[in-house]
GUVO-103219 format. One record per residue (C-alpha): x negated, y, z negated; residue in three letters; residue number from 1. Coordinates in steps of 0.25 Angstrom, whole numbers, plus 2048, in hexadecimal, padded with zeros to 3 digits. Example, Ala and Ser with C-alpha at 12.3 -4.5 7.8 and 13.67 -1.06 7.14 Angstrom:
- u; v; w; tigu; dogu
- 7CF; 7EE; 7E1; ALA; 1
- 7C9; 7FC; 7E3; SER; 2
//
This chain:
- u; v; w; tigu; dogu
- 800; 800; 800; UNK; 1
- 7F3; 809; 801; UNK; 2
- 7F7; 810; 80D; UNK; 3
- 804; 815; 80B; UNK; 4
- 806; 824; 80D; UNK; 5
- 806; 82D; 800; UNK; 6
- 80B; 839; 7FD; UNK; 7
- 800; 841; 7FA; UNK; 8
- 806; 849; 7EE; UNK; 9
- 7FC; 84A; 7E5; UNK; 10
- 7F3; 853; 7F0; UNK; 11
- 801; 85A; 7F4; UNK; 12
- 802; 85E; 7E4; UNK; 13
- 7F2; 862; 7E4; UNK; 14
- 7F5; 86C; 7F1; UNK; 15
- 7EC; 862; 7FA; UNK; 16
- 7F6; 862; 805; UNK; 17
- 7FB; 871; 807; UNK; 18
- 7FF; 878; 7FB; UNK; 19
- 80E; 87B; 801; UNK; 20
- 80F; 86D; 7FE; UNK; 21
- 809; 86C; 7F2; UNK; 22
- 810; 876; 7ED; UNK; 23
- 81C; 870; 7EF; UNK; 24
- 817; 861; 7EC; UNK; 25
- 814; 866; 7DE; UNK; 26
- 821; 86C; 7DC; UNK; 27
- 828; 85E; 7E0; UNK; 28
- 81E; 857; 7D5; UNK; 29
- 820; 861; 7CB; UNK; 30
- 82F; 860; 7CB; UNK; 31
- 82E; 851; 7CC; UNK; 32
- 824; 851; 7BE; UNK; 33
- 82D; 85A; 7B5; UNK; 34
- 838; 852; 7B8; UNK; 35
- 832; 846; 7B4; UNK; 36
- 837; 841; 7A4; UNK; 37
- 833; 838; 79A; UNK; 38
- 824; 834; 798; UNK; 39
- 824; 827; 7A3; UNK; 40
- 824; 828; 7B0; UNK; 41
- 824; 821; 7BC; UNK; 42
- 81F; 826; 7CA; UNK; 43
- 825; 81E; 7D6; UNK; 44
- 81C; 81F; 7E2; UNK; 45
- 812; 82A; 7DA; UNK; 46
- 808; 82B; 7E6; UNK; 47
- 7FC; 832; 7E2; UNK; 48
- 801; 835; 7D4; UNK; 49
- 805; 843; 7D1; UNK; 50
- 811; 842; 7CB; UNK; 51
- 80C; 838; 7C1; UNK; 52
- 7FE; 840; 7BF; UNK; 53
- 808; 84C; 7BA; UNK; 54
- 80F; 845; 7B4; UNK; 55
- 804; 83D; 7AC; UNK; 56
- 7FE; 84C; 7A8; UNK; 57
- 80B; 84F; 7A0; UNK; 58
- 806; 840; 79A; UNK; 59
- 813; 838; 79F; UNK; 60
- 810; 829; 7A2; UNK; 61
- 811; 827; 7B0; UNK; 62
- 811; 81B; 7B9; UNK; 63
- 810; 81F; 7C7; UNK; 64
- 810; 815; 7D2; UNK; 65
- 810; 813; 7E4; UNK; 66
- 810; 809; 7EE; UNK; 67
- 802; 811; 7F4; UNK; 68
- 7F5; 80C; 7ED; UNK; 69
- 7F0; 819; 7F3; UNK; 70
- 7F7; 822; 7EC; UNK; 71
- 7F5; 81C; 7DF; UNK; 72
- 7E6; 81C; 7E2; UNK; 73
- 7EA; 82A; 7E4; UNK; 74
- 7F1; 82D; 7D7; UNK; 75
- 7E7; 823; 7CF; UNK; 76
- 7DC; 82D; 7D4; UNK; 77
- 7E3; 83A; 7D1; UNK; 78
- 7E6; 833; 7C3; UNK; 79
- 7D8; 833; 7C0; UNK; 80
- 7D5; 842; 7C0; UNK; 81
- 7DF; 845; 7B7; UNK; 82
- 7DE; 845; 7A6; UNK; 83
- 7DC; 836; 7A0; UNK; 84
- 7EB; 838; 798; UNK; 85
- 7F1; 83B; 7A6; UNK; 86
- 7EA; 82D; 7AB; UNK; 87
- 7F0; 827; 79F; UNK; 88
- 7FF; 82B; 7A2; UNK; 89
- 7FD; 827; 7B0; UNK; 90
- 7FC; 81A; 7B8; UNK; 91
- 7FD; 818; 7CA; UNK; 92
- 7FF; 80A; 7CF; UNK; 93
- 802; 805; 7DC; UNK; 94
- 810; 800; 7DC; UNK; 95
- 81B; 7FC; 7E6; UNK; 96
- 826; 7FF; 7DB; UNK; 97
- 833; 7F8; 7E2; UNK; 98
- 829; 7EB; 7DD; UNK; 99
- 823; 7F0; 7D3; UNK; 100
- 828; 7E9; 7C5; UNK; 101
- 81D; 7EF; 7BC; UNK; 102
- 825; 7FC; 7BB; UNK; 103
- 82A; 801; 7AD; UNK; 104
- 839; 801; 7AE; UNK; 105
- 83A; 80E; 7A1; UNK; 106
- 834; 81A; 7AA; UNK; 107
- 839; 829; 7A4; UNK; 108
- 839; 82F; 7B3; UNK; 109
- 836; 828; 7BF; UNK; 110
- 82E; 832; 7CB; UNK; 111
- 834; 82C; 7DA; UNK; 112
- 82D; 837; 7E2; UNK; 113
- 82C; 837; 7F1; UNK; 114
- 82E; 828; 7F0; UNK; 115
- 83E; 826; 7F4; UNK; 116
- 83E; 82B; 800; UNK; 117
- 832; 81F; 803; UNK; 118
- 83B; 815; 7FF; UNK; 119
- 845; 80C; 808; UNK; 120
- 84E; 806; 7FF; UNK; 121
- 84F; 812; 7F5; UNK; 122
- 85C; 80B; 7ED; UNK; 123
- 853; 800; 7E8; UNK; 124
- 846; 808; 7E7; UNK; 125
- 84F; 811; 7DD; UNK; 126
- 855; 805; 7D6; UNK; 127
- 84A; 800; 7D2; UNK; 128
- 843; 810; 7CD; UNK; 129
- 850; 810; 7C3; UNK; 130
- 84A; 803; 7BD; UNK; 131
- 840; 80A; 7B8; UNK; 132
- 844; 816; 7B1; UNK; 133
- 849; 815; 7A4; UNK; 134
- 859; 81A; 7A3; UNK; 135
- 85A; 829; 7A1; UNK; 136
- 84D; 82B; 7AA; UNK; 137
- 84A; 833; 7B6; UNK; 138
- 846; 830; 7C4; UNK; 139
- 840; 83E; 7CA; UNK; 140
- 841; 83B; 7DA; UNK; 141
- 83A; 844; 7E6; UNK; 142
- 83E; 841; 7F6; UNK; 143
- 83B; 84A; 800; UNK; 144
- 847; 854; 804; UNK; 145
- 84B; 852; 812; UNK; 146
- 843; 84C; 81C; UNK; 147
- 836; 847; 81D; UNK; 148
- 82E; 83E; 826; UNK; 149
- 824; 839; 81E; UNK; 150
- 820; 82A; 824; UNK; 151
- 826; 822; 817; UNK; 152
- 833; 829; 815; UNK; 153
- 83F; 820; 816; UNK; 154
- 849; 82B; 815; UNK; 155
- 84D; 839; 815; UNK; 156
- 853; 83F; 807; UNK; 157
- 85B; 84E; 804; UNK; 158
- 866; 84A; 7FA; UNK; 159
- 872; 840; 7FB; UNK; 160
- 869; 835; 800; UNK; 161
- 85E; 836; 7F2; UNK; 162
- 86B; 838; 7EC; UNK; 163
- 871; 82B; 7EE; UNK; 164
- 866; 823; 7EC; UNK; 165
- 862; 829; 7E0; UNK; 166
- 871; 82A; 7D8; UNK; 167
- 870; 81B; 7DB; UNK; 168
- 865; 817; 7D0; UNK; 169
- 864; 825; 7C8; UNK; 170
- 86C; 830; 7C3; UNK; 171
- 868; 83E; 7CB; UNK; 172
- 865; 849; 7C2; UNK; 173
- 862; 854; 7CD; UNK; 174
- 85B; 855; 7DB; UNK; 175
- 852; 85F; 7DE; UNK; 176
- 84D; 864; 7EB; UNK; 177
- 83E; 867; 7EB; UNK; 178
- 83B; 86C; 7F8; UNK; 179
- 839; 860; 802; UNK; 180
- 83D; 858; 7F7; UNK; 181
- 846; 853; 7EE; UNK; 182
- 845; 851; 7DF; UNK; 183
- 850; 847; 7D8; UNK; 184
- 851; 846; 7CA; UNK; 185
- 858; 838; 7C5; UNK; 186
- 85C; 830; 7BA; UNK; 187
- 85D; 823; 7B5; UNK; 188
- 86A; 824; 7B0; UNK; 189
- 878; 81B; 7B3; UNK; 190
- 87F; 82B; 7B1; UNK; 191
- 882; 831; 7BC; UNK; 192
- 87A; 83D; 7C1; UNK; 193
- 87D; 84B; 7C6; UNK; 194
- 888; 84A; 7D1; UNK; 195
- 880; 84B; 7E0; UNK; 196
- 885; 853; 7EB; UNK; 197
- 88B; 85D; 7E5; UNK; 198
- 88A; 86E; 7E8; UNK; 199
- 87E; 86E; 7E0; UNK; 200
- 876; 862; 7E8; UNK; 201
- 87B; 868; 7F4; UNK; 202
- 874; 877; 7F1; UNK; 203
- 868; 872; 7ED; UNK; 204
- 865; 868; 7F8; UNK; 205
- 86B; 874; 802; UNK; 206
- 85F; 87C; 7FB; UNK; 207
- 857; 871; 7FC; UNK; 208
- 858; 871; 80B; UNK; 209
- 858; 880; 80B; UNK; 210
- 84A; 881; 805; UNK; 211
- 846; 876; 80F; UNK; 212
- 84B; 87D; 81B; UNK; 213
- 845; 88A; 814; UNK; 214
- 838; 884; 814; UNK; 215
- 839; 87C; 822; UNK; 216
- 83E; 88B; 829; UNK; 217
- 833; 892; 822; UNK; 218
- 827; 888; 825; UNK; 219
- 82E; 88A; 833; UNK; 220
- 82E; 898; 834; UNK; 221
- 81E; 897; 82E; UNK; 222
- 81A; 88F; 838; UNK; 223
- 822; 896; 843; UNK; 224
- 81B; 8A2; 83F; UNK; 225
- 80E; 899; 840; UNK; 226
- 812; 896; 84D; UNK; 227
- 814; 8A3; 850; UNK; 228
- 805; 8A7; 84C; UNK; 229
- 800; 89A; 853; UNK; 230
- 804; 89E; 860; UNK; 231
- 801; 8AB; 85F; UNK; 232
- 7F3; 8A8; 85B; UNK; 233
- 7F5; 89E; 867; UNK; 234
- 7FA; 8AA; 872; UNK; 235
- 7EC; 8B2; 86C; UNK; 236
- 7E3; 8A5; 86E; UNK; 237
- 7E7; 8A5; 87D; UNK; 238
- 7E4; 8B3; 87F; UNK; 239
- 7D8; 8B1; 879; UNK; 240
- 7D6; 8A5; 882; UNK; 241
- 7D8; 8AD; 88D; UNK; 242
- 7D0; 8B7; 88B; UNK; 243
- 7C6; 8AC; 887; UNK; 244
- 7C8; 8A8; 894; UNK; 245
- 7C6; 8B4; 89C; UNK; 246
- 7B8; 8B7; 893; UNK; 247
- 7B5; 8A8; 898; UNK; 248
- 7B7; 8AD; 8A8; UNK; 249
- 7AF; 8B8; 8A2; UNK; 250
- 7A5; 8B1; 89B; UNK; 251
- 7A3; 8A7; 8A7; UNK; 252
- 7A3; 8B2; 8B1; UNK; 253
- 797; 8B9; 8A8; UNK; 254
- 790; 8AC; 8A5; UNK; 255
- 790; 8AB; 8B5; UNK; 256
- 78C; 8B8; 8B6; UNK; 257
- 780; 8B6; 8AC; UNK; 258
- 77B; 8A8; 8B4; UNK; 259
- 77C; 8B2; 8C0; UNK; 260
- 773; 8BA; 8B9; UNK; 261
- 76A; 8B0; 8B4; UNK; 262
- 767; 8AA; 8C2; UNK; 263
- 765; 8B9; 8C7; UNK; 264
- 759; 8BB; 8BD; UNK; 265
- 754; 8AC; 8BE; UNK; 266
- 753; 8AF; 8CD; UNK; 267
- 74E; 8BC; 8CA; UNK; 268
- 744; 8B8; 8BE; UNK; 269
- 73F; 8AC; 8CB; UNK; 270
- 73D; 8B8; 8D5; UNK; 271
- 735; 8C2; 8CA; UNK; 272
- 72D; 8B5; 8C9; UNK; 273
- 72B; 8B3; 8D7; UNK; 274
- 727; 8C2; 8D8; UNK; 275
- 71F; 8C2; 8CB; UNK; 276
- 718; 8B7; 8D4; UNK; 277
- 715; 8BC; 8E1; UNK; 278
- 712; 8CA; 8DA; UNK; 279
- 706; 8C1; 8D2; UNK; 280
- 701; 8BB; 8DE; UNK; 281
- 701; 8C9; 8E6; UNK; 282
- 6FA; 8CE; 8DB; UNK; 283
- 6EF; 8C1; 8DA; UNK; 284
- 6EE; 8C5; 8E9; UNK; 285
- 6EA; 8D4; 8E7; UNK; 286
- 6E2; 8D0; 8DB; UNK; 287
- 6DB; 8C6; 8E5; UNK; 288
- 6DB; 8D0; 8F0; UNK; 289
- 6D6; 8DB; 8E6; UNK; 290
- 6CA; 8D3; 8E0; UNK; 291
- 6C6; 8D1; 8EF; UNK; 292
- 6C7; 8E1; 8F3; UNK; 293
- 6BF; 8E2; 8E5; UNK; 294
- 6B6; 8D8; 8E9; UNK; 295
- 6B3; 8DE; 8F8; UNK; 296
- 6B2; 8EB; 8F1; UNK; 297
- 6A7; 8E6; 8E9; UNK; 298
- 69F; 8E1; 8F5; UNK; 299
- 6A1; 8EF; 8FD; UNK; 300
- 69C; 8F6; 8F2; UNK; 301
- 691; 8EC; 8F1; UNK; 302
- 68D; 8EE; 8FF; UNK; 303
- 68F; 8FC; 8FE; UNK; 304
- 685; 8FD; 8F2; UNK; 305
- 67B; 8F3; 8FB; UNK; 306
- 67E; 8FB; 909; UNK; 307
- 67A; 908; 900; UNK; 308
- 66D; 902; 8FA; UNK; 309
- 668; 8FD; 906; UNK; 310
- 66B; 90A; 90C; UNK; 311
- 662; 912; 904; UNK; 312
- 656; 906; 904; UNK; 313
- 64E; 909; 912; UNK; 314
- 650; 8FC; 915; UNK; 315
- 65E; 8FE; 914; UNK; 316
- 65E; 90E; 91C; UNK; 317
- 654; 905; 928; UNK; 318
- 661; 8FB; 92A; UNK; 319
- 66A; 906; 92B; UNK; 320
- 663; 90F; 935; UNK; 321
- 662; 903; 93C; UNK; 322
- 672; 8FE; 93C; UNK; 323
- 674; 90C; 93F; UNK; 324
- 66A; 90D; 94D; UNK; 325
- 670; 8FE; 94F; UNK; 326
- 67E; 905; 94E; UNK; 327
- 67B; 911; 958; UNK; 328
- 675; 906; 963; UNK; 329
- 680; 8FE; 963; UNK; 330
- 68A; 90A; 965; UNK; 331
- 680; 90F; 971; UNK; 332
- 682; 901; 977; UNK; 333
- 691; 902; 976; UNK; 334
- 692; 90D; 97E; UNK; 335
//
């Protein structure tokens, strides 16, 4: 039976699933607690053991039992952490209770919270709960109001229907609508209980269905309004992908212009190369073409300087008188 779906209360009551809903979880408990007489108690279908807990503070024995090994680990381990006389006053088993013949038969108030509704044969399931509550005690009962399609629900309860199955076994001492859900206060009496349907019953399960609808039009209008500002975000989310997308047209056009741009200077960077390169060889060519002009300088001006000296020795002013007598024959044999 370890993986049968529990309710989760005790982390609705501490705030771990929204505090809307634990907010009203612990308004549902509370009531459920101080309704509760006499000092022994037994918790049908505890789960994870809140109701027993509180009820084991105030230092009230309390047996509380489920069909889900789960959830009494659960409660077994919440038990721990609270104060060794609450551990005392409080005990979890797993139990299947319409086979269960252990049970004591001389409980003060018996707790049936969110466990009807579960069962499919509620008229011996609540035969066999009057077995055991002592004569005069009380049977503090919770279904959800109206519909609710949780997996393991057999039935749907507002009034006349919890009514009848209830006055069959118990004396009804009041109803109380909590929300989504009811709160039925019994006793284990032959007398006769409060008369049902009458105006009274009839306004408050009119409320009841008022403060329903109230809450369903409100959370309504709340999410309309969330809608509302959903969309709107959503009409401001395209505009900006629009304009997102003209600045990628943008974008694309600019990157395109910058790899245009790229591939200019690249072509340019290879043609300043190529320039820088025949400018250097032009330039080893005029150094080349310089050190031979400073080269043949240097011998003309050798030969100068030699032509010079042996123009002054008398050797040198012989040889020319000669080229020059040599020079004026030649030119009279031209003629």
């Amino acid at each position: 039976m370890g993986n049968l779906i529990i309710d989760r209360v005790n982390e609705a009551y501490y705030g771990v699933l929204g505090a809307d809903f634990s907010k009203k979880t612990r308004e549902r408990i509370n009531w459920i607690v101080t309704h509760v007489e006499g000092n022994k108690i037994l918790d049908i279908g505890c789960s994870q053991g809140i109701n027993a807990i509180l009820l084991g503070r105030e230092g009230k024995k309390v047996d509380g039992i489920d069909i889900s090994s789960d959830a009494i680990e659960y409660a077994k381990e919440e038990l721990k952490k609270e104060h060794p006389s609450v551990q005392q006053s409080v005990t979890f088993r797993v139990s299947n209770f319409m086979t269960d013949h252990e049970i004591d038969s001389d409980y003060d108030t018996v707790l049936l919270t969110e466990v009807i509704e579960h069962i499919s044969d509620p008229d011996s399931f609540l035969e066999k709960v009057s077995k055991h509550i002592k004569p005069g005690g009380k049977l503090i009962v919770t279904v959800p109001f109206g519909i609710n399609d949780f997996i393991d629900h057999k039935r749907t309860y507002f009034y006349s229907l919890l009514a009848e199955q209830l006055k069959g076994h118990f004396s009804i001492e009041s109803f109380t609508y909590l929300g989504k859900w009811t709160g039925v206060i019994c006793k284990a009496t032959s007398e006769e209980g409060a008369p049902l349907y009458t105006a009274q019953d009839v306004q408050n399960l009119e409320k009841a269905f008022y403060d329903v609808e109230r809450e369903y039009l409100d959370r309504i209008e709340n999410y309309m309004k969330e809608l509302n500002k959903y969309k709107n975000e959503h009409q401001e989310l395209l505009k900006d992908k629009e304009e997102l997308e003209k600045l990628k047209i943008v974008h694309e056009s600019l990157l395109e212009d910058r790899q245009e741009k790229e591939e200019l200077v690249r072509q340019l960077q290879i043609e300043t190369v190529e320039l820088l390169n025949k400018e250097e060889d032009a330039l080893k060519d005029a150094l080349i073409k310089s050190n031979k002009i400073e080269d043949m300088s240097k011998q003309i001006n050798l030969l100068e300087h030699r032509y010079k000296v042996l123009r002054r020795s008398r050797f040198g002013r012989i040889q020319i008188k000669y080229w020059e007598l040599k020079k004026k024959i030649a030119g009279r044999g031209k003629k």
